[in-house]
Structure formats: C-alpha cells, structure tokens
C-alpha positions in Angstrom: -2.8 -19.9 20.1 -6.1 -21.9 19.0 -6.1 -23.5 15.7 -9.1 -20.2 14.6 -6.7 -17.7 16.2 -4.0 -19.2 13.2 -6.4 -18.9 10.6 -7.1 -14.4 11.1 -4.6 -11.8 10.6 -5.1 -8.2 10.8 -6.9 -5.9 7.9 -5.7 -2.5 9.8 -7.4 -3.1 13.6 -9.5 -5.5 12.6 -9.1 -9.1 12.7 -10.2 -11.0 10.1 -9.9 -14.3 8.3 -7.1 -14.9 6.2 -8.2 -15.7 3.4 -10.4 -12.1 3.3 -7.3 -10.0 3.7 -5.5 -10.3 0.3 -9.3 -9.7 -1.7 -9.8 -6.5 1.1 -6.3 -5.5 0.6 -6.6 -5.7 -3.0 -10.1 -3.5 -2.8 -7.9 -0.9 -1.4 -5.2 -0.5 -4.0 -8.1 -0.8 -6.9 -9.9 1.9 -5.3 -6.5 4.4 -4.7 -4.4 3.2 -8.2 -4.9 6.2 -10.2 -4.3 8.9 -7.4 -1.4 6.6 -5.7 1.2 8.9 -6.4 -0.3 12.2 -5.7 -1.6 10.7 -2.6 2.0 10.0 -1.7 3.1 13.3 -2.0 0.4 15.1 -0.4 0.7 12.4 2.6 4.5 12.5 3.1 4.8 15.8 2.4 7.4 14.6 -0.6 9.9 12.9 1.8 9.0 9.2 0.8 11.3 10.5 -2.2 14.0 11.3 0.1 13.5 7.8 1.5 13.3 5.8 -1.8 16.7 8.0 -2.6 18.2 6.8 0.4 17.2 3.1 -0.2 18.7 2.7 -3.3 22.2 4.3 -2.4 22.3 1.5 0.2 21.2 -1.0 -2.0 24.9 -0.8 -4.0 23.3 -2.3 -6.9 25.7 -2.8 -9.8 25.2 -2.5 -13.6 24.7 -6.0 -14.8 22.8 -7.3 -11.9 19.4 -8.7 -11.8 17.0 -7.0 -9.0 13.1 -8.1 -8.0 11.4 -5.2 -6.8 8.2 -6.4 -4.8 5.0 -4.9 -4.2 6.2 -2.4 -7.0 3.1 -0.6 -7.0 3.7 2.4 -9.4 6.9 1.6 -10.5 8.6 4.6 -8.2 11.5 2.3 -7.0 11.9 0.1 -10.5 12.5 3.3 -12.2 15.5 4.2 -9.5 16.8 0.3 -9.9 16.9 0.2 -13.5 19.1 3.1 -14.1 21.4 1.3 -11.3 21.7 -2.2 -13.2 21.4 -0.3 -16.9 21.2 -1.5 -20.1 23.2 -5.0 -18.6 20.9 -6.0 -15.9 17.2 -6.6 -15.3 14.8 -5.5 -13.0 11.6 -7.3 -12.4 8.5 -5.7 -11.1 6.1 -7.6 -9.2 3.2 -6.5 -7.7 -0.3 -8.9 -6.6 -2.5 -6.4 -7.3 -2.9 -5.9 -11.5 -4.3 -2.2 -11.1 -1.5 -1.0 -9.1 1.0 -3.1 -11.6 -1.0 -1.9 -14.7 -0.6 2.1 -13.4 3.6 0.7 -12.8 3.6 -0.1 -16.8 2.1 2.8 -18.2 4.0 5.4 -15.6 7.6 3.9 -16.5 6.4 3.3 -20.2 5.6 7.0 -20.5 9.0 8.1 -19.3 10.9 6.0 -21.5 12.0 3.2 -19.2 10.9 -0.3 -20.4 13.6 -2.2 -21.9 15.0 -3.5 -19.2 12.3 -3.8 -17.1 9.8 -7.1 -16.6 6.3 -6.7 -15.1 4.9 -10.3 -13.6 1.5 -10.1 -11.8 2.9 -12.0 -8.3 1.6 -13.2 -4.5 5.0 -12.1 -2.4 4.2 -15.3 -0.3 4.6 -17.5 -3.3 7.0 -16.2 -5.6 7.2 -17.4 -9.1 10.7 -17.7 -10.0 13.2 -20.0 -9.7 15.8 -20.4 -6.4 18.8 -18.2 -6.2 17.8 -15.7 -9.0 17.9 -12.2 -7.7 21.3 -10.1 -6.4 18.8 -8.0 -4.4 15.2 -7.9 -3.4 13.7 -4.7 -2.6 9.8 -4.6 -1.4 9.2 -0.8 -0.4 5.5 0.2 1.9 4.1 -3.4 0.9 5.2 -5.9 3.4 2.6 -4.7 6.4 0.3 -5.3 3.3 1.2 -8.8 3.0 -1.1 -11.5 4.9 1.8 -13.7 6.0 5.0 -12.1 6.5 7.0 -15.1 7.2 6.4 -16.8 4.1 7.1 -13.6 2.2 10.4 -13.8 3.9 10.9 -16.9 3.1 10.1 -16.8 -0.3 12.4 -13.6 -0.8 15.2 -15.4 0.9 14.8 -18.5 -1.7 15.3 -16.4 -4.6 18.0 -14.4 -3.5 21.8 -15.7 -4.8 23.7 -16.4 -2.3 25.7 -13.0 -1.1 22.6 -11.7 -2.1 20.8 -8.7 0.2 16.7 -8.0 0.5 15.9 -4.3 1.2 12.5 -3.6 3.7 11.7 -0.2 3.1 8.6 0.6 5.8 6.7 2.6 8.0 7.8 1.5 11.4 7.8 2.9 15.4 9.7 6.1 16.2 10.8 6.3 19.4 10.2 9.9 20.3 7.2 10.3 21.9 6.6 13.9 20.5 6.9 12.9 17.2 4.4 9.6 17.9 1.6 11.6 19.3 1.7 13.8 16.7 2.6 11.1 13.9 -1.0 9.6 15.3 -2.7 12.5 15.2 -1.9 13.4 12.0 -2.3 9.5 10.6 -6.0 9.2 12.2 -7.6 12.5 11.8 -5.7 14.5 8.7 -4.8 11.2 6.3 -8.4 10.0 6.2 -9.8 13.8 5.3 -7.2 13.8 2.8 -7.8 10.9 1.2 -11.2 11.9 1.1 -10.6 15.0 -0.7 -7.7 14.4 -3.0 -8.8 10.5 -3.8 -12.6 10.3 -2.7 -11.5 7.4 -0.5 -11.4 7.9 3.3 -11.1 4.5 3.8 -8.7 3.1 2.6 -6.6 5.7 3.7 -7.4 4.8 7.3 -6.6 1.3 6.8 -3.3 2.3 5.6 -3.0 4.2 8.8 -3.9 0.9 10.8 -1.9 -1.2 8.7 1.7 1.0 9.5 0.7 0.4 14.1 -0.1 -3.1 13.3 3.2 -3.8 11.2 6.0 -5.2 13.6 8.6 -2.4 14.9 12.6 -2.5 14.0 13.8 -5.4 16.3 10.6 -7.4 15.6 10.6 -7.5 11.8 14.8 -7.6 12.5 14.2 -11.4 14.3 11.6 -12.1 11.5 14.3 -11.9 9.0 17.0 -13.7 10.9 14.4 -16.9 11.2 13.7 -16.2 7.6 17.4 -17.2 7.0 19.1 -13.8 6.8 22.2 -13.1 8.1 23.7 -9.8 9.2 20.3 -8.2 9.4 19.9 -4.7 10.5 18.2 -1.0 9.7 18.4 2.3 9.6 15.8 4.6 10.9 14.7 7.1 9.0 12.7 10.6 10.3 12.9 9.7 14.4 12.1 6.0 13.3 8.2 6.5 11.4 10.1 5.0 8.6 12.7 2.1 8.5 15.1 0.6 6.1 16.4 -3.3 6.8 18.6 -5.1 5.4 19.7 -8.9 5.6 21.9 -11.1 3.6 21.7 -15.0 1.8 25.0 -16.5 2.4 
C-alpha cells in the first residue's frame, strides 16, 4: 500500500479521501434524521427490533452499571440500556452527528426517559472520556459508518473497565447464497425507491446499501477486535448472517 492508498477509505463503493468521508457521512444522517426510524421499519420490515431485543439480553447489563452507547443515532438502544442499569447506573449517548443526537434527545425526552441518560456530541475514533470508564460499550449499525475502524476499536477498548465487554451490532455476510442474491436485490433496487418515497432521499439510502458489502464480514471484524485488544471475541449471526452481533472482552 502507497502512502495515497492510506490516506482513502470507502464512502459506499467509492473511494475517497479520508478526510471527505466523516463530512459525506454526516450529509447522509442530516438528510435522513427525521424519517430514521420509520425508514427502519419500513427497511427491515420491523426485525432490527427483534435484533436490538436480542442485543441487549446478551449484553447482561446490571442495575448500577455505567454503559456508552455509540453512534446512538435515535436513541433506540439507550432507551433498552437504561431500563437495564435503572435509576443506579448511567447510560451515555454518543453520537458524531448532532442531528441524529438532537432527534436521540427529543425521542427518549418524549417518552419519559432522561434522567439517567447523558447525550455528548462524540468522534467514535477519539472518544472523550477518561480510560477504564464504561462496563460495556454498545455501538449498533454505525461502525461500517466510521472512517477508521481500528481506532474506533481502540478507543472503545480504552474506555472499557477491565472485565468489561463491547457489543457490535451490524449488517454483515450471510452465508446462504439464496438469501444473498435476494438480500442484494432487495438492498440495490427496492431500498433506494423506498428511500425515495418514504424520505425523498434515494441516495443516501444506496450508500447505506454500499456501506453494509463494504463493511468487513464475521471473522474479519472478529481479528479486528482481537488486535484491538479484546479477548474472547466472538458473534452470533442473526437472520442467515445479514446481521451480526460480536462480542469481546477488556481483561
């Protein structure tokens, strides 16, 4: 690799600088923040609540405890955590972009959820909180959005406690090839009309569809993590594999 080649990443299929990602990235979210959720639905078909469900039963997060929920978004899996750590415990929400973090507020205000919750406006790659911190991190459908991965994983594993777990919950490679022709089928010609319809934004929603076949598969992200630091890493595939939950520990 040339020293150019380590300046680009990928924005979807396209390679571009890195410095150009976060702002294009960012373009995205402000464009889909107020229809996130009801994009979600429509584009899942509801199941990402089945999977959100499932992340925080194996997250085994205890009343008292102090969680960082990444890339927070809408506030969809801070609203789960903070009933788990209750009225004891803390979680914090972080999320770079301050439309998506802004829609996270209001949403969890509404319901009634804000006391122990913190919202802090936050670059994944540079986290701004102190080592050893946080009994869990949990970053759900943001780290293929992040411009470098490895220092996201880094920086998750230096706030961690030690015996503390992070929790990747993210579109990844199924391994039936039934379900991947039609998972592409679906992702580049229905997701984009879609968007299109329901948020006037075709675009971003095919970026989003690059973004999840440029992400790294199971065993790929799984080795990321291990030269992150994490120890006992693993996942469990979700729906044939299009989604995937991993998990690794501080010690």
């Amino acid at each position: 690799m040339n020293e150019n080649d380590s300046k680009t990443t990928h924005f979807g299929f396209e390679k571009v600088p890195e410095e150009a990602k976060k702002h294009r990235v960012a373009q995205v979210f402000d464009s889909v923040a107020d229809r996130y959720d009801v994009m979600n639905d429509v584009m899942s078909f509801g199941i990402h609540r089945l999977w959100k469900w499932l992340t925080i039963q194996l997250c085994h997060i205890r009343p008292g405890q102090t969680v960082l929920d990444v890339a927070a978004g809408t506030g969809d899996l801070s609203a789960r955590l903070a009933r788990q750590v209750g009225d004891a415990g803390q979680v914090v929400a972080t999320d770079i972009n301050a439309s998506m973090l802004k829609q996270g507020r209001q949403r969890l205000t509404n319901r009634g959820i804000a006391g122990n919750i913190a919202y802090v406006q936050a670059d994944a790659e540079t986290l701004p909180f102190p080592d050893n911190t946080f009994d869990c991190v949990t970053i759900a459908f943001g780290l293929r959005n992040v411009t470098r991965k490895e220092a996201a994983l880094a920086s998750f594993h230096r706030v961690l406690k030690p015996g503390g777990r992070l929790m990747v919950l993210e579109f990844s490679k199924t391994r039936v090839p039934l379900v991947s022709g039609l998972y592409d089928f679906y992702s580049f010609n229905i997701l984009p009309r879609m968007g299109r319809i329901i948020a006037n934004d075709s675009d971003s929603y095919r970026y989003l569809a690059e973004s999840i076949r440029m992400h790294p598969d199971q065993d790929t992200l799984r080795a990321m993590m291990e030269a992150a630091g994490f120890e006992n890493c693993g996942y469990h595939n979700f729906s044939t594999g299009i989604v995937a939950l991993h998990h690794g520990y501080k010690y």
